[in-house]
BAKEBA-951131 format. One record per residue (C-alpha): x, y, z; residue in one letter. Coordinates in steps of 0.1 Angstrom, whole numbers, padded with zeros to 4 digits, always signed. Example, Ala and Ser with C-alpha at 12.3 -4.5 7.8 and 13.67 -1.06 7.14 Angstrom:
! residues 2
+0123-0045+0078A+0137-0011+0071S
***
This chain:
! residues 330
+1867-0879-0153X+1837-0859-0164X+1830-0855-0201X+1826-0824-0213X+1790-0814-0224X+1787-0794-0257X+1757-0790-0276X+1753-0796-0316X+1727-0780-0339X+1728-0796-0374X+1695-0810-0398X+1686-0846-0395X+1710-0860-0422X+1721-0899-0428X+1756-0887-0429X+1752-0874-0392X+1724-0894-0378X+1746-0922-0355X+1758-0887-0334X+1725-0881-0330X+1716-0917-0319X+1743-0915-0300X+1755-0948-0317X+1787-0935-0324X+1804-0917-0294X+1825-0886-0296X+1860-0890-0275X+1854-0869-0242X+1824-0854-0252X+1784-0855-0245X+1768-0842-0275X+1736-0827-0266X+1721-0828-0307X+1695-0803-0318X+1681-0813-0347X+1674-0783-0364X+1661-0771-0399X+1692-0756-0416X+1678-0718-0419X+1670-0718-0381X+1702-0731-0372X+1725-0704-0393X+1703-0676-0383X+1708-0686-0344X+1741-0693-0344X+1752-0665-0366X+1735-0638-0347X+1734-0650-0313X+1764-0679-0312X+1737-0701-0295X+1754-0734-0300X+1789-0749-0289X+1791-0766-0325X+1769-0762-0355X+1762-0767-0388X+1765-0733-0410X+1765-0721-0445X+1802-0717-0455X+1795-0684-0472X+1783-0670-0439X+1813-0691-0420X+1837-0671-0444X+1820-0637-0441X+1825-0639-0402X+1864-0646-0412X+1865-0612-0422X+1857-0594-0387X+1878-0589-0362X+1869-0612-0334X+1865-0641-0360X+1842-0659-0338X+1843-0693-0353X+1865-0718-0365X+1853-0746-0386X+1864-0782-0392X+1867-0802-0427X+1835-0815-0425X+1806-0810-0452X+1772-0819-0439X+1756-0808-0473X+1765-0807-0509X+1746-0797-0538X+1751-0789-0576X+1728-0759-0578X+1721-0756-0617X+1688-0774-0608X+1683-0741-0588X+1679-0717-0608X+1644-0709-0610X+1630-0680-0639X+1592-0672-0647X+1581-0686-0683X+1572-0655-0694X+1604-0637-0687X+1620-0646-0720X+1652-0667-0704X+1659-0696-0723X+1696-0698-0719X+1719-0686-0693X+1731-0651-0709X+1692-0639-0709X+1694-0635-0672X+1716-0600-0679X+1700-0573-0670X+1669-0595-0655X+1652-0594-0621X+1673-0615-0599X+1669-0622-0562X+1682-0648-0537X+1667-0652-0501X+1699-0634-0489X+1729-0623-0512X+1754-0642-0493X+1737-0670-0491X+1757-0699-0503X+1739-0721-0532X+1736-0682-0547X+1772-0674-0543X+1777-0709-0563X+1751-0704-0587X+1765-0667-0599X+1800-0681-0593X+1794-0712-0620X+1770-0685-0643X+1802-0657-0641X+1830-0690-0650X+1809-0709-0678X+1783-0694-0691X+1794-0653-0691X+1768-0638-0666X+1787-0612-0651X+1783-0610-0616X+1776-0573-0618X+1752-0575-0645X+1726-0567-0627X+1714-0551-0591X+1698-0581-0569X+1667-0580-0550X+1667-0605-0517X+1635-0611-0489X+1615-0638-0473X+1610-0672-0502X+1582-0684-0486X+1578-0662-0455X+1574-0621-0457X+1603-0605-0434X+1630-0624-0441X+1667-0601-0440X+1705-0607-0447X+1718-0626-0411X+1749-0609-0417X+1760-0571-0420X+1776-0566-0457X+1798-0545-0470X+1800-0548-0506X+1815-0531-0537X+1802-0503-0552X+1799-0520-0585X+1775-0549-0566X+1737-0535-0556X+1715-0557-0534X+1683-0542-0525X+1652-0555-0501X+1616-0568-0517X+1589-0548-0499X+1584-0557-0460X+1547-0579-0472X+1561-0594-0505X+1580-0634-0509X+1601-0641-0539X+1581-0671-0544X+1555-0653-0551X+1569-0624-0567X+1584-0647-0597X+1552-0664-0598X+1535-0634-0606X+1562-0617-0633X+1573-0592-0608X+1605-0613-0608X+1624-0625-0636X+1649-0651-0617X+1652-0670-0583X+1687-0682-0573X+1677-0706-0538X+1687-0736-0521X+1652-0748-0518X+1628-0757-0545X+1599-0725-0542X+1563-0732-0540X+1555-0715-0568X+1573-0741-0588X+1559-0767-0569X+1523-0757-0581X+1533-0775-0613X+1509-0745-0633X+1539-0738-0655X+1546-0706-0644X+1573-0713-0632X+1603-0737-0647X+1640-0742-0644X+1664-0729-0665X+1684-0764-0667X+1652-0784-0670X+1681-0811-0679X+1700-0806-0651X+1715-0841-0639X+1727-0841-0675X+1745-0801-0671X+1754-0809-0635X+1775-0839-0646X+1787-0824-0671X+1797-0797-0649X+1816-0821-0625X+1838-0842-0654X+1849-0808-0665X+1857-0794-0633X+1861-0819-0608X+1838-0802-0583X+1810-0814-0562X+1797-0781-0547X+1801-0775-0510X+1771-0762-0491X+1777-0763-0450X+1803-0766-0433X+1810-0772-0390X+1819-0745-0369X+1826-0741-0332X+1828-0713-0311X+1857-0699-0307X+1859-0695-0271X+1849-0730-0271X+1878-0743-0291X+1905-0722-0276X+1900-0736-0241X+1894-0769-0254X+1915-0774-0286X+1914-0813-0285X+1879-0811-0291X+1884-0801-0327X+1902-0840-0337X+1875-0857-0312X+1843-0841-0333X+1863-0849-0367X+1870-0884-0357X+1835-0888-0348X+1819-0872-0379X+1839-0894-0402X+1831-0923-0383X+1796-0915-0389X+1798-0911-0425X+1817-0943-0427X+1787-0963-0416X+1766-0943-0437X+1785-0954-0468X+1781-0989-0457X+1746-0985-0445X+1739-0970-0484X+1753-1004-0499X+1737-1030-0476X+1717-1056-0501X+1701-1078-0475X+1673-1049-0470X+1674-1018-0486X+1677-0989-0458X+1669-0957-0475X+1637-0961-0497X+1653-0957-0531X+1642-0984-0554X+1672-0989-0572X+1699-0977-0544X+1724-1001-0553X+1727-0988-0586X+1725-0951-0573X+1756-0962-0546X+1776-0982-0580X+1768-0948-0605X+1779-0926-0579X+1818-0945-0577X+1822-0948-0612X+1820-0908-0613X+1831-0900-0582X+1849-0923-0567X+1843-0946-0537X+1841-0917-0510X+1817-0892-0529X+1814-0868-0503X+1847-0866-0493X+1855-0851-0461X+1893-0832-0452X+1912-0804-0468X+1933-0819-0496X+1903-0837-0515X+1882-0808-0513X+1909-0779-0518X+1899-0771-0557X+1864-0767-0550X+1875-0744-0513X+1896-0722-0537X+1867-0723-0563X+1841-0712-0537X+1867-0685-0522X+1875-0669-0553X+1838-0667-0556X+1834-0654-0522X+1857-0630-0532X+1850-0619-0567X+1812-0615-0553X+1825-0589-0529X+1815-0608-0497X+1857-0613-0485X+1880-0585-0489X+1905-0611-0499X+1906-0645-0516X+1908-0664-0482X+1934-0691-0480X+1915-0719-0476X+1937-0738-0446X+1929-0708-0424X+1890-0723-0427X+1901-0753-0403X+1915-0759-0370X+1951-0769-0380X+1942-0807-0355X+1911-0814-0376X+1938-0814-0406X+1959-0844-0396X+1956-0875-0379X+1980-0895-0356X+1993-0927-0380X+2007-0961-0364X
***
């Protein structure tokens, strides 16, 4: 019987790597994988459904929830996770030294439904009193000039997002003063300088972060897996096949992550890292599945929400394909 060929676009990540390699086999299924830098992959598959299966930004997964067609449907898998305090970035001369000077500041984000800024205003508006309407936000290019949201919004009057100019970067921009605060997934250039222009506003920020977590119990979700609709509905075993595979995949990772005879990730003190990470977390740290993620899904959707990018809090079990949700027991 022939297998059926579908093909994958998601970043080089340890987590995923044996479907790449093809060491770990997907049930029916060739998986062409396209090993893709996360922005490309979103922008192609959001406006041009490019790929079979992808990794996208949940954000932009639950905006498309809201349109008719609802051309997606995702599985319970979380190729990245990421506490975002470390990612709020402000220009030293901007006078924010706590989290409540960023009212009535300069704010931008590469793109205002982005999700590491729908996380970042989420945790500001929860515990630290940043309204999320505090301010109108300013979004563009980080690095590159150009840049625009991927997805049509239609937000609340009470919410104002607004372009940079068509030759300006943000990274740039706060830099120079001509922005007060950066809310990003990656680290801008400008900070990277190291000229002190730029800083952090958690310059502690494992410390916040893990404070953040033993208070809340969440471990912030980044990207989630979609498939194309089409695809799914006239294949709907493909959903369990691609789950079964991705957990598989992170299974070896774990083990790979806590191998002594040679270190394989170039960590000095992994071991350690792996034996921290359970005493705080628990042995499977970036869970995978529905109910050991389902405070931090409700958490993000209110967010999504609140933010004006749903109309509605989404229920967060009409995010999966209902066979990616349980598995067959012996």
């Amino acid at each position: 019987m022939s297998r059926l060929k579908l093909s994958f676009a998601c970043w080089n990540y340890d987590r995923t790597r044996a479907l790449m390699d093809g060491t770990v086999p997907v049930d029916g299924i060739d998986l062409n994988y396209l090993n893709l830098p996360v922005e490309e992959t979103f922008f192609r598959m959001a406006r041009f459904q490019e790929f079979d299966v992808a990794e996208m930004s949940l954000s932009s997964y639950c905006v498309t929830l809201s349109k008719p067609e609802r051309p997606f449907v995702a599985l319970p898998i979380f190729p990245s996770r990421f506490f975002r305090h470390s990612c709020i970035y402000v220009n030293a001369n901007s006078g924010i030294q706590e989290p409540k000077d960023l009212i009535g500041k300069r704010i931008a984000s590469p793109e205002y439904q982005m999700t590491a800024p729908v996380w970042i205003r989420g945790i500001l508006s929860d515990h630290y009193g940043v309204p999320v309407d505090a301010q109108p936000y300013l979004f563009g290019g980080e690095e590159e000039a150009g840049r625009i949201e991927k997805m049509k919004l239609q937000l609340p009057p009470n919410i104002q997002v607004n372009p940079i100019g068509p030759t300006q970067t943000l990274s740039q921009m706060l830099h120079e003063g001509e922005l007060d605060a950066l809310y990003t997934a990656r680290m801008p250039s400008s900070f990277l300088k190291g000229d002190g222009k730029v800083k952090r506003l958690f310059e502690n920020y494992v410390d916040v972060e893990r404070a953040y977590y033993r208070e809340t119990g969440i471990f912030p979700i980044m990207h989630t897996v979609v498939i194309r609709r089409e695809v799914y509905e006239a294949n709907r075993w493909i959903a369990q096949s691609l789950t079964k595979a991705f957990i598989e995949a992170q299974r070896r990772t774990y083990e790979d992550l806590y191998e002594t005879a040679a270190l394989k990730a170039m960590l000095p003190w992994l071991t350690a890292h792996v034996e921290d990470a359970r005493r705080e977390f628990g042995d499977d740290w970036w869970s995978y599945g529905l109910e050991k993620n389902r405070k931090t899904l409700e958490t993000f959707t209110r967010y999504h929400h609140e933010q004006g990018l749903s109309p509605r809090q989404l229920d967060v079990a009409e995010l999966f394909a209902p066979e990616s949700l349980e598995a067959f027991k012996i």
